[in-house]
C-alpha positions as a Python dict, from the first residue, in 0.01 Angstrom:
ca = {
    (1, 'X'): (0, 0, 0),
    (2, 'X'): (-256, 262, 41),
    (3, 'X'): (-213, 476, 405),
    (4, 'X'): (-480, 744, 521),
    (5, 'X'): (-605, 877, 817),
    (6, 'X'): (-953, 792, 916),
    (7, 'X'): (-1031, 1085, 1192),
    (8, 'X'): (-1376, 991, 1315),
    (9, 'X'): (-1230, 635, 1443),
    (10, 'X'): (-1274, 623, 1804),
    (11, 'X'): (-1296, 301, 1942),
    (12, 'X'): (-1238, -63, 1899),
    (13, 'X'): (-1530, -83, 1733),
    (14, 'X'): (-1516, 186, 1493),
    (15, 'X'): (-1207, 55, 1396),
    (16, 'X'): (-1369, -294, 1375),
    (17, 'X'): (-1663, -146, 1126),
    (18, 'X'): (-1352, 24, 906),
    (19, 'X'): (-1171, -273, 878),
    (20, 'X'): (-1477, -520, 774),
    (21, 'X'): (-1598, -187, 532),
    (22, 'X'): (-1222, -233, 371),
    (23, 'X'): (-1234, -550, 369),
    (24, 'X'): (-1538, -586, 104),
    (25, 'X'): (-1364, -403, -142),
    (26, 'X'): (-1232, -519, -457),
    (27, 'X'): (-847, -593, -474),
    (28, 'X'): (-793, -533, -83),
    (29, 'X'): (-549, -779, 45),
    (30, 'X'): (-457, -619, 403),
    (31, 'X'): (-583, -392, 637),
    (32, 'X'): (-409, -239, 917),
    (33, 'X'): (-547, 7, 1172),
    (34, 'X'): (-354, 182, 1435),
    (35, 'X'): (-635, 306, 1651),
    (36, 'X'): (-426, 576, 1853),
    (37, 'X'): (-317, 775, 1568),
    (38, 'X'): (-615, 716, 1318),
    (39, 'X'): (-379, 541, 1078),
    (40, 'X'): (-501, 272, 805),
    (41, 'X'): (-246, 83, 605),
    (42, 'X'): (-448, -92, 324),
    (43, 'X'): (-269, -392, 70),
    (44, 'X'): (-338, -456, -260),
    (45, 'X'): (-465, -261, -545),
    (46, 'X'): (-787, -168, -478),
    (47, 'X'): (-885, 188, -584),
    (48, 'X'): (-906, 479, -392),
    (49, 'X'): (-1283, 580, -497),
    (50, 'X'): (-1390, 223, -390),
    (51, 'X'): (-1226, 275, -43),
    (52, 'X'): (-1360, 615, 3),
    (53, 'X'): (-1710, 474, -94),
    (54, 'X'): (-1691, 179, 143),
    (55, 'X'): (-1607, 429, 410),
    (56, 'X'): (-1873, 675, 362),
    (57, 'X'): (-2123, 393, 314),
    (58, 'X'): (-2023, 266, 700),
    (59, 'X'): (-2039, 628, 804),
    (60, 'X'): (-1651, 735, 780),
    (61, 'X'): (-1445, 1008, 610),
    (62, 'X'): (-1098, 930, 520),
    (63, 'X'): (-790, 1176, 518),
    (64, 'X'): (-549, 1189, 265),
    (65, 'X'): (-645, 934, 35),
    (66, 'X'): (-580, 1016, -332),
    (67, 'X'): (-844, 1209, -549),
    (68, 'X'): (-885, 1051, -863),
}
């Protein structure tokens, strides 16, 4: 399990656009998004870079994810 903090979430719908952007990544089994406090929980193994470059590409930064 992966958890970061995606800050620029907002609304249901940014939240829906994070969770299809996870969900085209390689190894991602879950995603879980607590809208209120910016939380995503992602399973699998996907890698970090890969979920920081799906989130860019949909116009999100992510918090706290690891630096390879």
């Amino acid at each position: 399990m992966i958890a970061f903090k995606v800050p620029g979430m907002t609304c249901g719908g940014c939240a829906a656009s994070v969770r299809r952007a996870l969900g085209t990544v390689a190894g991602v089994e879950d995603v879980q998004i607590d809208l209120e406090s910016k939380d995503v929980r992602v399973g699998g193994a996907p890698s970090a870079d890969a979920l920081r470059t799906a989130l860019d590409k949909a116009g999100f930064e992510a918090e706290g994810l690891p630096v390879a």
